[in-house]
C-alpha positions in Angstrom: 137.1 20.6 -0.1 138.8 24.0 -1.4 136.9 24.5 -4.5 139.2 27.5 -5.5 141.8 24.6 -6.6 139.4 23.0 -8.3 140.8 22.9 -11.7 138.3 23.2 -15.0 138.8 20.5 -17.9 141.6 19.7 -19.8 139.8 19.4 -22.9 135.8 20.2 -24.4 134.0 21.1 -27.2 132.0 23.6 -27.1 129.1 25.1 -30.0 128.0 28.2 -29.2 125.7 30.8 -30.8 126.4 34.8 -30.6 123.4 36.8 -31.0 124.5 40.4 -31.4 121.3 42.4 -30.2 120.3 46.4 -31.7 122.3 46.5 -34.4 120.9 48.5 -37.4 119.8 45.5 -39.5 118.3 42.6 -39.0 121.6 40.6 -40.6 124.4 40.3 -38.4 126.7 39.0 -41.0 129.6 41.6 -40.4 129.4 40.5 -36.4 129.7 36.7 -37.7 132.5 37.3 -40.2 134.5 39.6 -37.3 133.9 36.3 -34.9 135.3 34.2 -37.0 138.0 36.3 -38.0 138.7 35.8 -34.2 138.7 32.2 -34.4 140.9 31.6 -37.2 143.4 33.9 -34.8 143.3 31.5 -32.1 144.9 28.5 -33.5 142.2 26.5 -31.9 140.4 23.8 -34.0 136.8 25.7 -34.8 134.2 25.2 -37.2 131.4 27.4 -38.5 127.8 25.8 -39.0 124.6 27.7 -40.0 123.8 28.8 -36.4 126.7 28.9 -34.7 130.1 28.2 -34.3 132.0 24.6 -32.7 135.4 25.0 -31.1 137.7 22.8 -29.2 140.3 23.3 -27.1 140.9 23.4 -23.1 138.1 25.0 -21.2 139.5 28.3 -20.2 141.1 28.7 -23.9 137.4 28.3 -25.7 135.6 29.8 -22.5 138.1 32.8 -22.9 137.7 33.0 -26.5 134.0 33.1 -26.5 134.4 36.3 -24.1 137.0 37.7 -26.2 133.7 37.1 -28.8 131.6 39.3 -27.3 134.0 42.2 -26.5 135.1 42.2 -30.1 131.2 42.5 -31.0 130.8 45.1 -28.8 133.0 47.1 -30.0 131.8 47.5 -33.0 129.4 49.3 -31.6 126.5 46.6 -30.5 125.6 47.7 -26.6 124.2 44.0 -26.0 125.3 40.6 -27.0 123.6 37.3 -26.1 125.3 34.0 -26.1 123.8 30.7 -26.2 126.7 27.7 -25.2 126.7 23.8 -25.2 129.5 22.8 -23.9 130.9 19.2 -22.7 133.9 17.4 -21.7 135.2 13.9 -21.0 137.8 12.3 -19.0 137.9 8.8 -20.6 139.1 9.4 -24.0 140.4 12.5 -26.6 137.6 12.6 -29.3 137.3 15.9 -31.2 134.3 17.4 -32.8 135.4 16.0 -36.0 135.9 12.5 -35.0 132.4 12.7 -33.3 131.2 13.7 -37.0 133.3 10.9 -38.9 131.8 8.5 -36.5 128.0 9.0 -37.4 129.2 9.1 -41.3 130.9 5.8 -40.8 127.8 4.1 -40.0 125.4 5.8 -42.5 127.9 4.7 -45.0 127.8 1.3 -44.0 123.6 1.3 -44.1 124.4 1.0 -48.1 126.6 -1.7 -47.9 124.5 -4.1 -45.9 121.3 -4.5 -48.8 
């Protein structure tokens, strides 16, 4: 087999969590707001959460944007950047994050309407 031709996904989902590391303070707020600022630039489907950030797309768009991530935090002047990724794919079906959300809401709501 010639894995060099090996192609990556098509499609995935991936949350991932940026820890900028030696900055002056211990809130890295600024570093957030830049990455998303990042995010909303890329035209791909993303969405911020408390500890981290989800984004979809093909895998070499997201895994390229996540290193576009930590080049952006670093040059803002933070010599070390950490990031944590979940990734995951599938070949039988498109489902995006916010499907995969809707789903799970669909069947809490019904838990009412079965008393």
């Amino acid at each position: 087999m010639d894995y060099s031709k090996l192609p990556t996904p098509s499609h995935c989902t991936a949350d991932f969590c940026l820890i900028p590391m030696g900055t002056a303070t211990a809130s890295v707020s600024n570093e957030v707001a830049a990455v998303q600022r990042l995010m909303k630039a890329s035209g791909l489907s993303y969405t911020m959460h408390s500890a981290g950030t989800t984004v979809e797309g093909s895998w070499d768009e997201v895994m390229h944007l996540i290193g576009q991530a930590h080049s952006l935090v670093h040059q803002t002047g933070v010599l070390r950047v950490q990031t944590d990724i979940r990734a995951g794919s599938r070949t039988d079906k498109t489902q995006s994050f916010s499907d995969k959300v809707a789903k799970v809401q669909s069947i809490l709501a019904a838990d009412g309407k079965t008393e």
